[in-house]
Backbone as numpy.savetxt, mean C-alpha at the origin, in Angstrom:
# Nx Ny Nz CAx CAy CAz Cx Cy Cz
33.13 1.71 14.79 32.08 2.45 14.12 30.80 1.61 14.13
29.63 2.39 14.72 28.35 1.49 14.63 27.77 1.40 13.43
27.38 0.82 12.56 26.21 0.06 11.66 24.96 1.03 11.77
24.74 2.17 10.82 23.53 2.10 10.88 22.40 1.90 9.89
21.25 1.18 10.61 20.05 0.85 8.91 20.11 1.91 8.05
19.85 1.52 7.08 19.64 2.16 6.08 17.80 2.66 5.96
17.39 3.40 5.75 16.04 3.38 5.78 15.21 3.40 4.55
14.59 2.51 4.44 13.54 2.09 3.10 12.31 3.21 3.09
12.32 3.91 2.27 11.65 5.17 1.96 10.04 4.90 1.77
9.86 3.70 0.78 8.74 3.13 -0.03 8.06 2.60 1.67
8.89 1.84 1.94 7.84 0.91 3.00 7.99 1.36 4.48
8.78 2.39 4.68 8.63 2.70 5.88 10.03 1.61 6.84
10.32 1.22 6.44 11.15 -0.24 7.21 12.63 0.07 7.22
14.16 -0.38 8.02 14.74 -0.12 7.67 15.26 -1.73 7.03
15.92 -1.48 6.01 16.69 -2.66 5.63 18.15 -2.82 7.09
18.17 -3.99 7.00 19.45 -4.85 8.02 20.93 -4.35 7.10
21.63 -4.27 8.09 22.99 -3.63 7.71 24.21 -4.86 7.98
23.48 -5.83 8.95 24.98 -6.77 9.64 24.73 -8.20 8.68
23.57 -8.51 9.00 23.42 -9.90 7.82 23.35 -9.70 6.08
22.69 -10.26 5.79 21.89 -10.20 4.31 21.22 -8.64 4.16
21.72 -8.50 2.77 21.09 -6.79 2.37 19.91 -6.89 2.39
19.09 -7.90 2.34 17.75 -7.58 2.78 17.04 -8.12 3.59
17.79 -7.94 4.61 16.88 -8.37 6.02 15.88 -7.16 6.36
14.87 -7.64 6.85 14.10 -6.64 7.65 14.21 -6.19 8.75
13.90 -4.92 9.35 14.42 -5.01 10.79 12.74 -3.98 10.90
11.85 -4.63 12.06 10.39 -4.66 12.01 10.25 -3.66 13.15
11.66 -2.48 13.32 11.14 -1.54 14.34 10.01 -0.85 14.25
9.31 -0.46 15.22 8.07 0.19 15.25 7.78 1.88 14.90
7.10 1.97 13.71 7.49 3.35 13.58 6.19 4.10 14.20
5.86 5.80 14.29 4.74 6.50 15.18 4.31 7.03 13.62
3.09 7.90 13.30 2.35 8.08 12.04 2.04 8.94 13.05
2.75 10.56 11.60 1.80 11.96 12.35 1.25 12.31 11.29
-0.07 13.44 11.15 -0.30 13.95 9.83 -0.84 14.75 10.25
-0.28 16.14 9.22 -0.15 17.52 9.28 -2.11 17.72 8.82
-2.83 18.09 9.87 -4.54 18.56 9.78 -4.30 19.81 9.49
-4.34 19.75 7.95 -4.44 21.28 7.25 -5.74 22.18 8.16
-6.88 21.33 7.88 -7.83 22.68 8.76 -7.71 23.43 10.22
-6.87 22.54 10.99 -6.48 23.11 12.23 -4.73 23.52 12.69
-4.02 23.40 11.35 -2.91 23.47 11.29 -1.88 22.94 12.78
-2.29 21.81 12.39 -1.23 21.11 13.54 -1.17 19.82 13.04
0.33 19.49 13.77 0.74 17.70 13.53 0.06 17.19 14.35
-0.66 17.41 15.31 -1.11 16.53 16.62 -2.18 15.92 16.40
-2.34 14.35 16.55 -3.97 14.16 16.72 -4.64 14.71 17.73
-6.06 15.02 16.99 -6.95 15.34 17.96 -6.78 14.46 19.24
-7.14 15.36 20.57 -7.10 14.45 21.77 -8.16 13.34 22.09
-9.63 13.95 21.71 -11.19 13.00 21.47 -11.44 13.64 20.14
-11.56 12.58 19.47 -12.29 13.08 17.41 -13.50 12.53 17.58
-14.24 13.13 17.02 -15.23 12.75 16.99 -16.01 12.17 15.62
-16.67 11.21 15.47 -17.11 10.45 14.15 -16.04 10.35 13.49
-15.07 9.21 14.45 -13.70 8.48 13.39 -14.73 7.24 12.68
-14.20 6.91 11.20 -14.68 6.22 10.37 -13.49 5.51 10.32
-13.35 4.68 10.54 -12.56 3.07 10.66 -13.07 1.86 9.40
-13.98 2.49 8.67 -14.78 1.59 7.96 -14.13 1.38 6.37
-13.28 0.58 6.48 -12.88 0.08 4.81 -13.82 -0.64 4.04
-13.90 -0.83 2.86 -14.81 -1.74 1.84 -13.74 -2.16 1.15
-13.49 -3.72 0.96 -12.64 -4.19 -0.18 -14.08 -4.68 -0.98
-13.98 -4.17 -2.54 -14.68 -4.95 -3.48 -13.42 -6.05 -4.39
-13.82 -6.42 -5.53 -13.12 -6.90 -6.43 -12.37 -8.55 -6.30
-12.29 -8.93 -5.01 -11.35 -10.34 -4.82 -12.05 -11.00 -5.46
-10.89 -12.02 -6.35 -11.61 -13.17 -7.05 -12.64 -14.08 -5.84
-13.85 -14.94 -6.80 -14.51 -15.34 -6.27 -13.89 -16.47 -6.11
-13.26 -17.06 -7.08 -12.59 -18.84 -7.06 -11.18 -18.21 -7.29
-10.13 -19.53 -6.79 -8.99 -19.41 -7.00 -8.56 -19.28 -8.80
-7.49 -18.36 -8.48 -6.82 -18.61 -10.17 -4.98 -19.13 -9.84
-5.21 -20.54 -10.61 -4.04 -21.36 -10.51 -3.37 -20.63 -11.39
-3.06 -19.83 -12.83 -2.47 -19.68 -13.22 -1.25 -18.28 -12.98
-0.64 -18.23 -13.75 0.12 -16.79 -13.41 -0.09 -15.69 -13.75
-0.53 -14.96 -13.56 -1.09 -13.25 -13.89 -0.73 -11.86 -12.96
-1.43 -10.89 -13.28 -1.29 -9.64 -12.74 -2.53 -9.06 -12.06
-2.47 -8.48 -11.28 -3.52 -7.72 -11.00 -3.34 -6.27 -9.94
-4.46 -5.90 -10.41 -4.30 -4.28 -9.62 -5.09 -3.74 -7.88
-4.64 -3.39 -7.13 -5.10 -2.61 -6.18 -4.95 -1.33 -6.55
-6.60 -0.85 -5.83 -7.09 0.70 -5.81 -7.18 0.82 -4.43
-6.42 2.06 -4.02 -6.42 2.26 -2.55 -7.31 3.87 -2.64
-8.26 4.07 -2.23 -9.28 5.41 -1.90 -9.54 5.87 -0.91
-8.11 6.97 -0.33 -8.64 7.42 1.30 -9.25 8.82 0.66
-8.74 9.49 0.26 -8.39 10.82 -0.24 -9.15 11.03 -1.24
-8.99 10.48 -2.41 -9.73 10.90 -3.39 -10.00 9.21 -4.34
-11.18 9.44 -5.15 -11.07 7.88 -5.93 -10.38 7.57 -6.58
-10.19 6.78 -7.11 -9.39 6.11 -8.20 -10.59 5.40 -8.70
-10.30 5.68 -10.16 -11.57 5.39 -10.79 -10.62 4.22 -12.13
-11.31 2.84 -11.69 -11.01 1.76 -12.98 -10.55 2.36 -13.88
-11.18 3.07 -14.77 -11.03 2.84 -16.36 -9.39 3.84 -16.40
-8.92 4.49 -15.06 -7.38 5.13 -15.59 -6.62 4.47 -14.86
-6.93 3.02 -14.42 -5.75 1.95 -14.03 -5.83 0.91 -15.12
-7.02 0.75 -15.72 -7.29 -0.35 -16.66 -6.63 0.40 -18.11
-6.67 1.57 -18.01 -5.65 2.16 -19.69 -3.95 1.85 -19.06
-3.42 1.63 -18.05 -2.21 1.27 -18.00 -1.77 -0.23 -17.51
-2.93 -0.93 -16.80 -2.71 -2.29 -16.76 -3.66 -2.89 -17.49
-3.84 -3.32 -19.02 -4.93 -3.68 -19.41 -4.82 -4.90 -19.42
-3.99 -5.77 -18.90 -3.77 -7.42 -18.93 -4.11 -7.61 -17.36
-4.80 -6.50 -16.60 -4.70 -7.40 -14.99 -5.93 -8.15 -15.19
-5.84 -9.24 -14.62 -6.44 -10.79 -14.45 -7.54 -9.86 -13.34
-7.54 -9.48 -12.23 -8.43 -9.04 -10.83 -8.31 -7.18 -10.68
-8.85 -6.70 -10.35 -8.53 -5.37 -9.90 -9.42 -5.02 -8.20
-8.80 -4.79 -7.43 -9.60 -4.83 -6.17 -9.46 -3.30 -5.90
-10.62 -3.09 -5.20 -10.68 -1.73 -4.54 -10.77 -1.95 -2.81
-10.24 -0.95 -2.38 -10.21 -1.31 -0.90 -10.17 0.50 -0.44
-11.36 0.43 -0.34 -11.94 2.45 -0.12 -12.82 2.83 1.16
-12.60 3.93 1.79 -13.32 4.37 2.81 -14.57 4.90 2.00
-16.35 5.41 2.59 -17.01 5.27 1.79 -17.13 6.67 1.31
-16.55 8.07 1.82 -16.51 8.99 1.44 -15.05 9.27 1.32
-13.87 9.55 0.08 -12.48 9.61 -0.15 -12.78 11.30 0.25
-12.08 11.56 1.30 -11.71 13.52 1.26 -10.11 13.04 2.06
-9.74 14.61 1.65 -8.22 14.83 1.87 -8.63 15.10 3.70
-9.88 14.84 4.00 -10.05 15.59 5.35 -10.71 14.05 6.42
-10.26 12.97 5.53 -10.52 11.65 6.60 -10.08 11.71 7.69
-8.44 11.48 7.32 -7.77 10.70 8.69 -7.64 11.91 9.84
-8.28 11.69 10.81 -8.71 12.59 11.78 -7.73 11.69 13.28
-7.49 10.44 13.25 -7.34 9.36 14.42 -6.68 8.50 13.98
-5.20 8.21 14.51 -4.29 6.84 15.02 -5.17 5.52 14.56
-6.34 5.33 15.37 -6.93 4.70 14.93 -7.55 3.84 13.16
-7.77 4.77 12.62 -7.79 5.17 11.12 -6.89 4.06 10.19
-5.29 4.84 10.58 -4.06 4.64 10.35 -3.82 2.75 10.82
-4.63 2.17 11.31 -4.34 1.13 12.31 -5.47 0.47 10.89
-6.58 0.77 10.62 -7.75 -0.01 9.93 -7.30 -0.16 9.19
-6.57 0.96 7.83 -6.24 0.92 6.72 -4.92 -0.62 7.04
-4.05 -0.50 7.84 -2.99 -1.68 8.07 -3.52 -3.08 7.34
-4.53 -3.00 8.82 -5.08 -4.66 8.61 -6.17 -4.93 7.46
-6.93 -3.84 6.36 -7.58 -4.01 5.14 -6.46 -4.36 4.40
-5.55 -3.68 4.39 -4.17 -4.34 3.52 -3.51 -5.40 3.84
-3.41 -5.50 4.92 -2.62 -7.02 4.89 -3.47 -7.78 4.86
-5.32 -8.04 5.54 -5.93 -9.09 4.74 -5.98 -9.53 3.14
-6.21 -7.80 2.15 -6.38 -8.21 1.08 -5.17 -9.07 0.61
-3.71 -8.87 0.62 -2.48 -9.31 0.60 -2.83 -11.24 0.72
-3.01 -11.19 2.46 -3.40 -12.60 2.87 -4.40 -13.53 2.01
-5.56 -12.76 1.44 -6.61 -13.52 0.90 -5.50 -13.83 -0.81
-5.03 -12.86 -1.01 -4.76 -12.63 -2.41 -3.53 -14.49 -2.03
-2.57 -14.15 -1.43 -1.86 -15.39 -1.32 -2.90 -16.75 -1.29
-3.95 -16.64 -1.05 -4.35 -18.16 -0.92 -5.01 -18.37 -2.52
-6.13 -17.07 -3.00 -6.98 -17.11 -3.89 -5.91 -17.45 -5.31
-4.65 -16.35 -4.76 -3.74 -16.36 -6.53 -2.25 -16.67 -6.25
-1.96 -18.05 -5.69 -0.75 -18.74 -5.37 0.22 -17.79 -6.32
0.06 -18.15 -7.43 1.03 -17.81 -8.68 1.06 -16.33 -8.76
0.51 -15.48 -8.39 0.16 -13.98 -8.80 1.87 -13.50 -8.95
1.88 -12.96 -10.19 3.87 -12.15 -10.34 3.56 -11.18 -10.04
2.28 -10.24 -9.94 2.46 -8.96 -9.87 1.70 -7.92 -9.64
1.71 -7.25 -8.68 0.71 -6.25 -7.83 0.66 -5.28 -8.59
-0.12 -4.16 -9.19 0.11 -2.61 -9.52 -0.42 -2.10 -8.46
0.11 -1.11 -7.36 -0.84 -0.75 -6.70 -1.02 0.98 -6.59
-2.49 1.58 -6.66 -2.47 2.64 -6.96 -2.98 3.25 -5.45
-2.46 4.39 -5.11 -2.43 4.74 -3.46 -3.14 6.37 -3.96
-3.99 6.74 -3.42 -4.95 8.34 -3.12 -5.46 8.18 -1.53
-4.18 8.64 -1.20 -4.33 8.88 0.70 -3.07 9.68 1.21
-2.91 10.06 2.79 -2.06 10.27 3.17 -0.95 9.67 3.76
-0.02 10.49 4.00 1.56 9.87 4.20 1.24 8.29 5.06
1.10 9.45 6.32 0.87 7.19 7.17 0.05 6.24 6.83
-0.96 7.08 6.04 -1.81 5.45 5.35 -0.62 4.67 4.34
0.19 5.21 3.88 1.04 4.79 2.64 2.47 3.88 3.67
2.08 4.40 4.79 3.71 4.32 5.77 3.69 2.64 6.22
2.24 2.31 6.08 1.45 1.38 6.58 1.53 0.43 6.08
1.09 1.04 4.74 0.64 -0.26 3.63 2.08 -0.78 3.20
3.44 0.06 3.00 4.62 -0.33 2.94 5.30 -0.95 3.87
4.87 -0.89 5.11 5.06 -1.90 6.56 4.82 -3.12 5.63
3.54 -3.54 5.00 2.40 -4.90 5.00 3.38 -5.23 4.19
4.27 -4.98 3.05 4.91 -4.60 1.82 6.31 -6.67 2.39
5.93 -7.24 2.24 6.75 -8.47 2.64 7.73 -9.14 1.19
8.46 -8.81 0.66 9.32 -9.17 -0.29 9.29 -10.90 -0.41
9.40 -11.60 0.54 9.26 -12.92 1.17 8.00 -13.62 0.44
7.30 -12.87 0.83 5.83 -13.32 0.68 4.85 -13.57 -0.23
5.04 -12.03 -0.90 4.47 -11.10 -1.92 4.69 -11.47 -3.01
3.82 -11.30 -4.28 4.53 -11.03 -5.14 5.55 -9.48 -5.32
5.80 -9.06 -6.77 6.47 -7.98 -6.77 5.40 -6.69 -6.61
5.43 -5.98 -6.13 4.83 -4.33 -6.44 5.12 -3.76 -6.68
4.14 -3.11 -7.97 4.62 -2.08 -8.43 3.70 -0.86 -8.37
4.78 0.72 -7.71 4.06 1.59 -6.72 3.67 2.93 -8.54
2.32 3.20 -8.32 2.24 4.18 -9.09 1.57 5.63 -8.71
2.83 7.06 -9.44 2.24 8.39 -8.90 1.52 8.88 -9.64
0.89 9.76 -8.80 -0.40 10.08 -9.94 -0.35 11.97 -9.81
-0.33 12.52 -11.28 -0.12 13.22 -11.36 -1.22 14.17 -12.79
-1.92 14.82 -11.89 -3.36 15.16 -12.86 -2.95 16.00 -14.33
-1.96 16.73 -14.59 -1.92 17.20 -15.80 -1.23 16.42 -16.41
-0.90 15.34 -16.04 -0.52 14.08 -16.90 -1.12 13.22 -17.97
-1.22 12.67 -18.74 -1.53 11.82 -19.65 -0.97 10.61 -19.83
-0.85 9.56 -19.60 -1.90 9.03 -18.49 -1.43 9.65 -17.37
-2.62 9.85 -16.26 -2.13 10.49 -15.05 -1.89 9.62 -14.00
-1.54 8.33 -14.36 -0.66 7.80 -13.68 0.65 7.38 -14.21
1.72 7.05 -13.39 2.95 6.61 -13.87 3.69 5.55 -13.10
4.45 4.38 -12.83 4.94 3.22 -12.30 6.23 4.31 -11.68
6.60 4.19 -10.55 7.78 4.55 -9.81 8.88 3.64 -9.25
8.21 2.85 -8.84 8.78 1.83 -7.76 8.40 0.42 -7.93
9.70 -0.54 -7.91 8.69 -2.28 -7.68 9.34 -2.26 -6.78
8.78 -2.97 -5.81 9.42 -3.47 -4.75 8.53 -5.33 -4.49
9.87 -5.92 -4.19 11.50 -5.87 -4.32 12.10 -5.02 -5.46
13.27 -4.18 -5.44 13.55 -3.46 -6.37 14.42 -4.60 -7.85
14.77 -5.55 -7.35 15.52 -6.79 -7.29 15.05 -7.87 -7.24
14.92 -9.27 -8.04 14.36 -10.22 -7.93 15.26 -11.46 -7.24
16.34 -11.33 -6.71 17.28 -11.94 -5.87 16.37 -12.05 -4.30
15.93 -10.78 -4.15 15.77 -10.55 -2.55 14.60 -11.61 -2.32
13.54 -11.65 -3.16 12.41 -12.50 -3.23 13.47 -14.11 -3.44
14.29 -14.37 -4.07 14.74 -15.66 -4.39 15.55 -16.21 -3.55
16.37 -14.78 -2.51 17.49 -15.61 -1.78 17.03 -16.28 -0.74
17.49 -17.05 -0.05 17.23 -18.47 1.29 16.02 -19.10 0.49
């Protein structure tokens, strides 16, 4: 009987089945998204005025040696506006935004796109490891579509990272956000080797 991965929902990845329960296995996945206005999965063949253009604000200016929390705002789609991440994390130490400069449900037009959002996330990630050695803990709030999210859970390194924690947002809510997911789900996986 063959072994097969198990597939990690949150990050897109499958977890390893033959070694350690949490090995990674870094197969390459494809990102489609359903273009409500032209009703098709397909990217356009030539798009025209793809915006590739992220803005991270918020990274600390100097390092912080100590141990704290802090929040990412992710804005493809629609904003995320401070003051309804700051009523549920009111102890984060940093809060960074990392936003295209107009959020519509009608951005991601291009593969391309899907590729920018990657590497804005894994720099902020990268800078965050040098600026906040100690950091325990990510909140991160996501207003985009499926493969921008497919992406940022690729960047998603248990190893590396601190913990994240994924929040849904849901408008007739009070607060209209809510914590779903940390990943690592488990604080072993971050500790083992």
């Amino acid at each position: 009987m063959t072994k097969v991965p198990a597939f990690h929902k949150a990050s897109g990845r499958a977890w390893g089945t033959k070694r350690a329960k949490s090995q990674w296995i870094g197969s390459p996945t494809f990102q489609y998204h359903n273009h409500h206005d032209r009703h098709s999965w397909r990217w356009p063949e030539h798009p025209a005025n793809v915006d590739t253009a992220l803005t991270t604000s918020g990274l600390p200016s100097a390092r912080i040696p100590e141990p704290c929390e802090g929040v990412i705002r992710i804005s493809l789609s629609a904003r995320i506006h401070p003051e309804e991440t700051a009523a549920i994390v009111p102890r984060a130490r940093f809060s960074i935004d990392l936003e295209v400069s107009t959020p519509a449900t009608t951005w991601l037009i291009a593969p391309s796109q899907v590729e920018a959002v990657r590497r804005a996330f894994r720099d902020v990630l990268g800078q965050l490891r040098s600026l906040i050695p100690q950091c325990e803990r990510l909140h991160l709030f996501y207003a985009g579509p499926p493969p921008g999210a497919i992406v940022i859970g690729q960047e998603m390194n248990p190893r590396m990272n601190p913990r994240i924690v994924l929040y849904e947002y849901a408008r007739s809510a009070t607060p209209r956000y809510r914590a779903v997911l940390t990943i690592p789900t488990s604080p072993e996986i971050r500790e083992s080797h």
